[in-house]
Every structure is written in structure tokens, then in C-alpha cells.
N, C-alpha and C positions, 0 to 999 in steps of 0.2 A: 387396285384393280376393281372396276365396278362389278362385275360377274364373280364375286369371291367362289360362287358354287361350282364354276369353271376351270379355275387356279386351280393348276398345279406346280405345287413348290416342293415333292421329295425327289429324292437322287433318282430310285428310278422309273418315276413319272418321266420324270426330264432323260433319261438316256433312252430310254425309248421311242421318245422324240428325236434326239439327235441321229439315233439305230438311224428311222426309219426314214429319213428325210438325207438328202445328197447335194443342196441349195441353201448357200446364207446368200442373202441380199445387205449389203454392206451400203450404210448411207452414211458420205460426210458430206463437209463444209466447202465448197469450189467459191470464195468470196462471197458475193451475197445470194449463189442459189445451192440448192442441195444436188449431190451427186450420188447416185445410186447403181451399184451392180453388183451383179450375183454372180458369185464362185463358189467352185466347188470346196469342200471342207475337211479338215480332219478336226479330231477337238479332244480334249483331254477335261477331268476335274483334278483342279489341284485340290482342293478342299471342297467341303460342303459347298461354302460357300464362293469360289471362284473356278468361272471358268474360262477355261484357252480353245481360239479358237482358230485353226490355221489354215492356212492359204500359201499357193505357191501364183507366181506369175513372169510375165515376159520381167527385166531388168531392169525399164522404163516404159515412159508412158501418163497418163492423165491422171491414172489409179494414185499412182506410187509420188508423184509431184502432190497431189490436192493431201494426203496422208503427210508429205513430207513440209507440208505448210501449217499444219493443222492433223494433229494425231488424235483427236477425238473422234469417236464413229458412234454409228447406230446401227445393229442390226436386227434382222429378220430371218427365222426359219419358221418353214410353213409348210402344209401338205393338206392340200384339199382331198378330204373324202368324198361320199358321194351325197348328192342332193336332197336337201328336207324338203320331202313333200305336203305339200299345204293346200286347203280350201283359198284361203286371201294373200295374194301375193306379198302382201307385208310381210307375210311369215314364212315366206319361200329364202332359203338359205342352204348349206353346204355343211355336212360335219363335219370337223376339221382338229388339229393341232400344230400349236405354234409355240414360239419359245420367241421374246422380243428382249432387247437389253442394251446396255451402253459400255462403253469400254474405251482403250486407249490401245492403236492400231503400232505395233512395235515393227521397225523391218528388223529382221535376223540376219548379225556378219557373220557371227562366229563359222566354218563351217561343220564342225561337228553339231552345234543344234542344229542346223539348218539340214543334214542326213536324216536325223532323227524324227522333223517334224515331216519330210518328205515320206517318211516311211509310218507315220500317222495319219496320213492325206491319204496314203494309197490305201492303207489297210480298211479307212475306211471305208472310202470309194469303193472299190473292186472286194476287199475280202484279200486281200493278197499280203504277205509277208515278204517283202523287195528290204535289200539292207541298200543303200545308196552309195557312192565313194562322193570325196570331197569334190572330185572332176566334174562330176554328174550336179550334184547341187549347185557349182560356179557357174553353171548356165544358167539359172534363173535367179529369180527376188523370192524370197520367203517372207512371209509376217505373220506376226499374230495378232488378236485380239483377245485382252485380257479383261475379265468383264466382273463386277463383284455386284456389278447393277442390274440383273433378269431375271424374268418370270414365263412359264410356262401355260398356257390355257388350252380348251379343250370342250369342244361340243362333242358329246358321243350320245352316239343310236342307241336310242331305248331299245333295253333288252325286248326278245320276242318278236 
């Protein structure tokens, strides 16, 4: 990272991040161009160092084909603060935090994970505690992304 003074790399730098942010932007491989789209999250750490990050969607589709060609991804979580004020527009910019990383995009059969991670999607999203049946998961695709490769940064408002 070239802005090391910006890096953040502890646990809860980064969960504070993930709290407060409701958007990963997931980038893979569609043959020779990039595909990009953003869904909603839940996410887990397994360890220090790796994290899971999950996703529910329709059962097919472009998503789930270009993943199932090619399981490597990139993604993206971000939240724009609000605007640095500046004299010279070179220096006009956003405070912000992000979390960028790489990973390998898993679909989930089993249906007991696949209750489980639904019920990690929601709690995040909403705040809500929902237990799911197996019935309820068989209508959608589940995946994850499991990442050992991210980093955390962060422009924040001087104090005062």
C-alpha cells in the first residue's frame, strides 16, 4: 500500500468497516473483459487472518456462469464520507474507508451452510436474527468469498 499512514490492518479497524458499510462490489473474469457488481453482504472472520464474505442471489444467471468459469474474484467495500475542502482543486477529495482484497468465489450446496450464511446476510443487513429452513435457502444460490489477500484504508477528518 502506498499510503501506509492510511492502512488499516487490525481486526477492529476492519470490522468497523464491514459494521458500517451494506455494499461489496465483486469483480471477476467474463473472458477477456472484467465484470463487476455489487451485492449486498454478510461476512464472518475466520482468523486474523482470513475473511468470508457472503452473498445470496437469483440460481442463475451471468454472476453465477462467469464465477462458475472462473472462481477468482476482486473485491470492493467503500463508504464515501464527506468532502475535503480545499483552496486548489487537486486537493478537493472525500473522507472515506474501504477494505479491497482477493479471494476465491465458492457456491454453497450444502443446505444447512447455506441457512446459516443466509442468516449472516440478514443479521447484517437489517440487524435482525431470522433462523432460515432448508425450504427457504432452496430458492436461491448462496456463495462465498474467501479472501487471506485484504487490506483496509482510510482518510479521516482531522480532529477539531
Amino acid at each position: 500500500m502506498r499510503r501506509s499512514d492510511r492502512e488499516i490492518s487490525d481486526r477492529p479497524g476492519l470490522e468497523e468497516i464491514l459494521c458500517r458499510t451494506k455494499t461489496c462490489h465483486i469483480a471477476m473474469i467474463d473472458g477477456d473483459w472484467p465484470y463487476i457488481v455489487p451485492l449486498n453482504y454478510g461476512y464472518r472472520f475466520l482468523d486474523e487472518n482470513t475473511l468470508e464474505l457472503y452473498f445470496h442471489s437469483a440460481k442463475e444467471g451471468k454472476k453465477l456462469d462467469v464465477i462458475k468459469a472462473n472462481s477468482k474474484v476482486g473485491f470492493a467495500i467503500s463508504n464515501e464520507g464527506e468532502p475535503v475542502e480545499a483552496e486548489l482543486p487537486c486537493n478537493l477529495g472525500y473522507y472515506y474507508f474501504s477494505i479491497i482484497g482477493f479471494g476465491e468465489a465458492i457456491i454453497i450446496e450444502d443446505p444447512e451452510e447455506k441457512c446459516e450464511i443466509l442468516s449472516v446476510i440478514v443479521k447484517h443487513q437489517r440487524g435482525m436474527d431470522v433462523v432460515f429452513t432448508p425450504q427457504q435457502a432452496e430458492t436461491v444460490c448462496v456463495f462465498k468469498i474467501v479472501s487471506d489477500n485484504f487490506t483496509g484504508k482510510r482518510k479521516q477528518k482531522p480532529a477539531g
